[in-house]
C-alpha positions in Angstrom: 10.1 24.5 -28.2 9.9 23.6 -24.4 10.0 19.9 -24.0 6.3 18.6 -22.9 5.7 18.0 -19.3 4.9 14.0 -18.3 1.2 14.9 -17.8 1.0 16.8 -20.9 2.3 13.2 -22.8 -0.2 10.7 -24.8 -0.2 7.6 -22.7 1.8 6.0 -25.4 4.2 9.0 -25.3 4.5 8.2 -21.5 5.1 4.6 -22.0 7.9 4.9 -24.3 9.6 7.4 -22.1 9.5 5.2 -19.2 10.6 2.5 -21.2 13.5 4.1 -22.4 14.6 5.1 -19.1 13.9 1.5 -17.4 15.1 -0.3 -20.0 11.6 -2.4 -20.2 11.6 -5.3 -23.1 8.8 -4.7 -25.7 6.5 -7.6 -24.0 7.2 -5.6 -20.7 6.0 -2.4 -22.1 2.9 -4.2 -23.7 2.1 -5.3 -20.2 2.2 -2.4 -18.5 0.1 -0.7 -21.2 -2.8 -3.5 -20.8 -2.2 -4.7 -24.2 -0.1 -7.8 -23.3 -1.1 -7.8 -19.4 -3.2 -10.8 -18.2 -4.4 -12.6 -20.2 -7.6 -15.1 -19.9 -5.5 -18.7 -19.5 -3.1 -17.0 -17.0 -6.1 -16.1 -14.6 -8.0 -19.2 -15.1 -4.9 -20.6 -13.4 -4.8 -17.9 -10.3 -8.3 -18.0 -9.1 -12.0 -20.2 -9.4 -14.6 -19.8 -11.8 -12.8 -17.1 -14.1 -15.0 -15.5 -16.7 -13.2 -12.5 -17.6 -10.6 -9.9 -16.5 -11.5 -6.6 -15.0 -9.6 -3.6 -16.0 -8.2 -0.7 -13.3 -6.0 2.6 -14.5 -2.3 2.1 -14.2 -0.7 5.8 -13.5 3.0 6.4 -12.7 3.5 8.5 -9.7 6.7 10.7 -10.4 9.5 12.6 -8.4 10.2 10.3 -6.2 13.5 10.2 -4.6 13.8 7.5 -2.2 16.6 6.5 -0.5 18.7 8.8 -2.7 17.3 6.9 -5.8 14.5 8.1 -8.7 12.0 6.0 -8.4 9.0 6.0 -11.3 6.0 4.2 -9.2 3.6 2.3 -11.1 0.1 2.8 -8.8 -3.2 0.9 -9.8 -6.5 2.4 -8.6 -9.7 4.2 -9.7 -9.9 6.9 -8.3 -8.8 10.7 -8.9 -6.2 12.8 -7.6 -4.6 9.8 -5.9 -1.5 10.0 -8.5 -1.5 13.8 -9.1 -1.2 14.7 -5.2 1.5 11.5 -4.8 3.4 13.5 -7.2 3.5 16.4 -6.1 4.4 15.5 -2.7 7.1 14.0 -3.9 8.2 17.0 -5.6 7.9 19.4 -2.8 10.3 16.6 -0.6 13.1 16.6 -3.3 15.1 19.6 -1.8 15.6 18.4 1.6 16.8 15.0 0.2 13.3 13.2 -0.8 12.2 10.4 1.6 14.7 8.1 3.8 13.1 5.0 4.7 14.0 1.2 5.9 12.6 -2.0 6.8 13.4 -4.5 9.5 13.8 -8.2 9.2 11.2 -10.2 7.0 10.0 -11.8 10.1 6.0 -13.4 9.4 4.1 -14.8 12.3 2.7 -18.0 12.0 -0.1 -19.0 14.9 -1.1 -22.3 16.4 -4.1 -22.6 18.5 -4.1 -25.7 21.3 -6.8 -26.6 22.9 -7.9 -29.2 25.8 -4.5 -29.0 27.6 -4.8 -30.1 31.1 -2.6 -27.0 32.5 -1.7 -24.1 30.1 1.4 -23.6 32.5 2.8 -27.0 32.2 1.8 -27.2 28.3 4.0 -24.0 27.9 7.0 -25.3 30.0 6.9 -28.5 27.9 7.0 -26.7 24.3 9.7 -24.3 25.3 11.9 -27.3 26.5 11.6 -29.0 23.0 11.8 -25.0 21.3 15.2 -26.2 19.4 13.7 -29.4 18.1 11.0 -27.8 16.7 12.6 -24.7 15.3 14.6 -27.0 13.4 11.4 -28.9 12.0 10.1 -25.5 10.5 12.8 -24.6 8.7 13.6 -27.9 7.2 10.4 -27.3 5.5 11.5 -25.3 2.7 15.1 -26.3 1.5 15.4 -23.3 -1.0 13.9 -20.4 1.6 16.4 -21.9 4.1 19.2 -21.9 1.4 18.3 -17.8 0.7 19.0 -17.5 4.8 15.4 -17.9 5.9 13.6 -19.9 8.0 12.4 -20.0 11.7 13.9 -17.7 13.7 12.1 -17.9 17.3 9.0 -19.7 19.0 6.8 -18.4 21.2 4.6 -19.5 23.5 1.4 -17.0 24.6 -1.2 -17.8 27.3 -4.7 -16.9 26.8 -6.1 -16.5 30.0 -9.8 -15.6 29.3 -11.8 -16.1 26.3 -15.3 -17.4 25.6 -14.0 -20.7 25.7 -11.7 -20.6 28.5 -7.7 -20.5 28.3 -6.1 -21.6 25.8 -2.3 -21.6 24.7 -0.8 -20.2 21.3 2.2 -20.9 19.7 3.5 -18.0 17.5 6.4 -19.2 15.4 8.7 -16.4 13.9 9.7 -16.8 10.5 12.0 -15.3 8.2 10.6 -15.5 4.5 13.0 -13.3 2.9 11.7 -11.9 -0.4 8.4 -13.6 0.1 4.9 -12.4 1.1 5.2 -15.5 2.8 1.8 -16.5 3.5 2.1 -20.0 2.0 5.7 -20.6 3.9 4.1 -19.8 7.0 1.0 -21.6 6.6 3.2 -24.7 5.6 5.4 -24.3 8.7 2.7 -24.4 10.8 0.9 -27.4 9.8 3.9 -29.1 10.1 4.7 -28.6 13.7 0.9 -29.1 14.4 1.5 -32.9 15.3 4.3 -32.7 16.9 2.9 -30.1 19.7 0.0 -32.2 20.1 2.5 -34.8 21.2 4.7 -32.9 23.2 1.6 -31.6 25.3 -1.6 -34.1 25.1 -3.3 -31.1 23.7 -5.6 -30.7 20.4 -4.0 -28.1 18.0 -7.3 -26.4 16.0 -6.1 -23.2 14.1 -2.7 -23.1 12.2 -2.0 -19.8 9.9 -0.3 -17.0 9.3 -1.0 -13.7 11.1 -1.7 -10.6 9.3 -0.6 -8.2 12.4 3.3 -8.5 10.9 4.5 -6.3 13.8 7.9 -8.0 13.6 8.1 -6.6 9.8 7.8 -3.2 9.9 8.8 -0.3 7.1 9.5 3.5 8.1 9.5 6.5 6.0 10.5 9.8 7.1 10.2 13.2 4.9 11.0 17.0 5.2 9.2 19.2 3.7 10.8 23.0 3.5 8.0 25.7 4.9 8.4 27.7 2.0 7.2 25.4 -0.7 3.8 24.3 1.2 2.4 27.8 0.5 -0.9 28.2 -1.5 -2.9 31.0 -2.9 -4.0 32.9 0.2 -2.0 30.6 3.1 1.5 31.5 3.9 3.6 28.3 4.0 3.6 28.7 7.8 0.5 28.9 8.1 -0.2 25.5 5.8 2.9 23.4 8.0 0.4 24.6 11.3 -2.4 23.8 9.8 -1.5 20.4 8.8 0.1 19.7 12.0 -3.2 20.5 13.4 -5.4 18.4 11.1 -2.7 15.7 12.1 -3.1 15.9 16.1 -7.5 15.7 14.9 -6.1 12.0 13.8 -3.8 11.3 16.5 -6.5 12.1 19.0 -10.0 11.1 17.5 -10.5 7.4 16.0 -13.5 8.7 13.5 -10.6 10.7 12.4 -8.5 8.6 12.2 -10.2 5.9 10.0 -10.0 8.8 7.2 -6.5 9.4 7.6 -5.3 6.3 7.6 -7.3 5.3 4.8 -5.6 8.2 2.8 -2.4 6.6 3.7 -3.5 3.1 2.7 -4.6 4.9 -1.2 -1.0 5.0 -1.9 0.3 1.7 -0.8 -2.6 -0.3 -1.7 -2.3 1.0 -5.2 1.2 -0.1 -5.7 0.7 -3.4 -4.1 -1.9 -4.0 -6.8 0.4 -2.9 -8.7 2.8 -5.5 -7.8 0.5 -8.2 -7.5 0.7 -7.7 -3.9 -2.5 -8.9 -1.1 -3.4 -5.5 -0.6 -6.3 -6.7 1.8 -3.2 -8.4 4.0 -1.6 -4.8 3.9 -4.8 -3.5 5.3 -5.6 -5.9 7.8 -1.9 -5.2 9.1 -2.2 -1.8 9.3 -5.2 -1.3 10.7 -4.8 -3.7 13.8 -1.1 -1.6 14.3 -3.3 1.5 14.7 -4.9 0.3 17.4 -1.9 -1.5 19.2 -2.3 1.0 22.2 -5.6 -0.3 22.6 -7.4 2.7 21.0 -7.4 3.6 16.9 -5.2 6.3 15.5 -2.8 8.1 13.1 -0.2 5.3 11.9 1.5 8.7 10.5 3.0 12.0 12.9 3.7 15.6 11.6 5.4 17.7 13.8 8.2 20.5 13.0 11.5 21.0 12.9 14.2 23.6 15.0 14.4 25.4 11.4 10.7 25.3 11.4 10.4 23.0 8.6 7.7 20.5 8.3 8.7 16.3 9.0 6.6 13.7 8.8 7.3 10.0 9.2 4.9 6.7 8.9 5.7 3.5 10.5 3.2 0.2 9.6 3.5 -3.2 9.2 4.1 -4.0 5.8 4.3 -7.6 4.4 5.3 -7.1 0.8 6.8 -9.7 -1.9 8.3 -9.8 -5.3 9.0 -13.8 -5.5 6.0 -16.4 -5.4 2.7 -15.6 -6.0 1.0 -13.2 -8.1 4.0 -11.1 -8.0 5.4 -14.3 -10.5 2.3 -15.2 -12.1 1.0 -11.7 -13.5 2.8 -10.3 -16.6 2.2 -6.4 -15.1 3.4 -7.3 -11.8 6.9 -7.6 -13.1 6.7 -4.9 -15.6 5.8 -3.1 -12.5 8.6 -4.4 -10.0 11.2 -3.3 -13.3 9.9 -0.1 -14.3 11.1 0.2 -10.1 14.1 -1.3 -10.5 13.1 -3.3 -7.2 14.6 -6.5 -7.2 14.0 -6.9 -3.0 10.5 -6.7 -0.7 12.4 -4.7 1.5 13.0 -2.3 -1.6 9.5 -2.7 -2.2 8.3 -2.1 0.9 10.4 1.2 1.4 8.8 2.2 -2.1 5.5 2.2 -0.5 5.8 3.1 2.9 7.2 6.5 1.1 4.2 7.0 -1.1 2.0 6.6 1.7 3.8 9.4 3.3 3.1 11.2 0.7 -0.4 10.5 0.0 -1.3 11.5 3.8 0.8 14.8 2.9 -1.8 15.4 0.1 -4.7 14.7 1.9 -3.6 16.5 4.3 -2.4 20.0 2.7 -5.5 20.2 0.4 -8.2 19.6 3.8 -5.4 22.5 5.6 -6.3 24.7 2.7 -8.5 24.7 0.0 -10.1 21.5 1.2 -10.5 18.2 0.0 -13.4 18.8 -2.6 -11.7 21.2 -5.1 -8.6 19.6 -6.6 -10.4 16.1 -5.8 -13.6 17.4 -8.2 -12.1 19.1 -10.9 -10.4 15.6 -11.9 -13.3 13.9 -10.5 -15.5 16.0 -13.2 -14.0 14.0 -16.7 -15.7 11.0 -15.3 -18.7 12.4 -14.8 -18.4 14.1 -18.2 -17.7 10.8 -19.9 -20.3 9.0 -17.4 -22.8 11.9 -19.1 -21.8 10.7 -22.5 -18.9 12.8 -23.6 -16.5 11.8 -26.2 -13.4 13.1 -27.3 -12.6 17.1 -27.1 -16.3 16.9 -25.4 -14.7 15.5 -22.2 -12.9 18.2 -21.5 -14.4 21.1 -22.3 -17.3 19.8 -20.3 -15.1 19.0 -17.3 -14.1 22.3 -17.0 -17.5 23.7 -17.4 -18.3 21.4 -14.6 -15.9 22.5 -12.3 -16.5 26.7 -13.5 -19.9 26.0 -12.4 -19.1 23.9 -8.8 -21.8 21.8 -9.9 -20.1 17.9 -10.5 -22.9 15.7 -11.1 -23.8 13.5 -13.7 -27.4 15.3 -14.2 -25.9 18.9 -14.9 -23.3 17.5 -17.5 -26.4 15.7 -18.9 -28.3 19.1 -19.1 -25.2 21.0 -20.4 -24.6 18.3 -23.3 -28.5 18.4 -24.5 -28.3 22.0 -24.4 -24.9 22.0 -26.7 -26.7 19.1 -28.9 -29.4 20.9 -29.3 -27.5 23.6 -31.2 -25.8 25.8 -28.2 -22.9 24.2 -28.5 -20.6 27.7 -29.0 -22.7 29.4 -26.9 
């Protein structure tokens, strides 16, 4: 008998097999099955006013080969087709080698705002001649980041000339945070050399946080994808390569465009940064403002071909990811997550999910170069309408697929088709 594919599995069936790949504890696989996940005490502790704790899917995109490694990706989110088309795009990257990808240095920005300065030219001298001193103040802030080989790297010093309120100077202070999100060592940093620039220049120092634009901590992924295995029904796999190029140039050019796009790309990451007990809303912020770094919005991705005619696709985005400190700590599921990975880095993280937004922007894209977005998206799309009709069971699916026959997903057909099989057509 043929040994059942992963999909074909019961979700405990799936659990176990991961497990016994991964090597996950019993309390880890409880987590990662929502039976020993969060629990009420542990998130009265992570945020205000806690009532309760809201449930989201936990799939496992597979095929992943990054970096020459399998890698089993734990994704969180609500939505369909999201996992299935991660998957397969994975799968059709295997034969030229999967995806390659790297990070650079863990470098945060932190930004101080100084107002009321007499002469922004003068203020700027003065801080840059004290840039040692000071460097040395913000990395004796956190002994044990500084033990791991973090710390401030660099200090910057930006004038703005025009701004509703006049010029005004900002200090951007580089900083190293290792294997951190880093929001908090940042933040911390900053606030510490507040003072002291106030000092140095006579100035009033207002803002001091972290910025979200990580530019200096950027992750790359890079894929081929052989012509031959993008064909599809009726397109030849040249013609699907083109036609994807083409829907890729619609996002390189056109910022409506490229909102969609990007956001396809940001369905993978964001989903294993929840994951991970990442701040997915920090990834987004990121990302977006790179987009538009040439002073106009657009793809963060580029598809082009090969000389063998192949398609390649690479994505480069900022991308501050952690697994120390945090949520990433706190949250049961989280490390399940980072485990079930076998990430023990954020650069290893980050690589992780800089290659499954590759691939999620190679689904998106193949299905609207082919048979468009709406058919593979719908038919999964149609068992939550079918249980959002009142479908149980066997019900689900065999109503899902009438749905889909019928090209008719809506929660009032599967409402009509269940009253008519209740009311005694059911083998109709």
């Amino acid at each position: 008998m043929a040994e059942k594919k992963f999909y074909d599995l019961t979700p405990a069936e799936r659990l176990q097999q991961l497990g016994d790949l991964s090597g996950l504890t019993p309390e880890e696989r409880e987590a990662l099955s929502g039976a020993g996940g969060l629990n009420l005490e542990q998130a009265n502790h992570m945020i205000e006013n806690v009532v309760g704790i809201y449930g989201l899917p936990l799939g496992i995109a597979r095929n992943f080969l990054i970096n020459e490694r399998e890698v089993p990706v734990p994704m969180v989110v609500e939505e369909p087709s999201i996992v299935a088309g991660a998957s397969f795009m994975a799968r059709l990257a295997r034969p030229a080698g999967g995806f390659c990808a790297h990070t650079s240095a863990p470098e945060m920005i932190g930004q101080i705002q100084l107002l009321e300065v007499a002469d922004v030219h003068l203020a700027r001298h003065l801080i840059l001649e004290q840039k040692e001193r000071l460097l040395a103040e913000a990395s004796d802030v956190d002994p044990m980041l500084k033990k791991l080989g973090g710390g401030a790297r660099d200090l910057q010093v930006r004038i703005i000339e025009e701004s509703p309120i006049g010029p005004f100077l900002v200090i951007h202070l580089i900083y190293d945070v290792r294997d951190a999100m880093g929001a908090n060592a940042v933040n911390t940093a900053v606030e510490r050399l507040a003072p002291w620039i106030e000092t140095i220049t006579g100035g009033r120092v207002l803002l001091r946080i972290l910025s979200n634009l990580a530019d200096r901590r950027l992750a790359r992924a890079a894929c081929t994808i052989h012509t031959a295995g993008l064909a599809v029904e009726s397109f030849s796999g040249e013609q699907v390569r083109d036609n994807i190029i083409a829907a890729w140039a619609f996002a390189a050019a056109d910022p409506y465009r490229a909102a969609t796009h990007n956001k396809g790309i940001m369905n993978g990451i964001d989903a294993v940064a929840l994951a991970t007990g990442n701040d997915w809303r920090a990834i987004e912020a990121g990302a977006h403002a790179y987009a538009s770094r040439s002073g106009r919005y657009t793809s963060l991705s580029h598809w082009g071909k090969d000389t063998d005619g192949n398609l390649v696709g690479t994505l480069e985005m900022p991308l501050a990811a952690g697994t120390v400190g945090g949520a990433t700590r706190v949250h049961p599921t989280a490390r399940a997550a980072l485990k079930l990975m076998g990430v023990t880095t954020a650069a290893q993280l980050a690589e992780v999910m800089v290659s499954v937004g590759l691939a999620q922007n190679l689904a998106a894209l193949r299905a609207l170069a082919t048979e468009g977005i709406q058919r593979g998206h719908m038919s999964l799309h149609a068992r939550q309408v079918a249980i959002a009709a009142g479908a149980a069971g066997e019900m689900v699916d065999r109503l899902a697929l009438q749905l889909v026959n019928e090209n008719v997903v809506r929660v009032d057909r599967a409402i009509e088709i269940l009253n008519e099989w209740r009311g005694g057509s059911t083998h109709a």
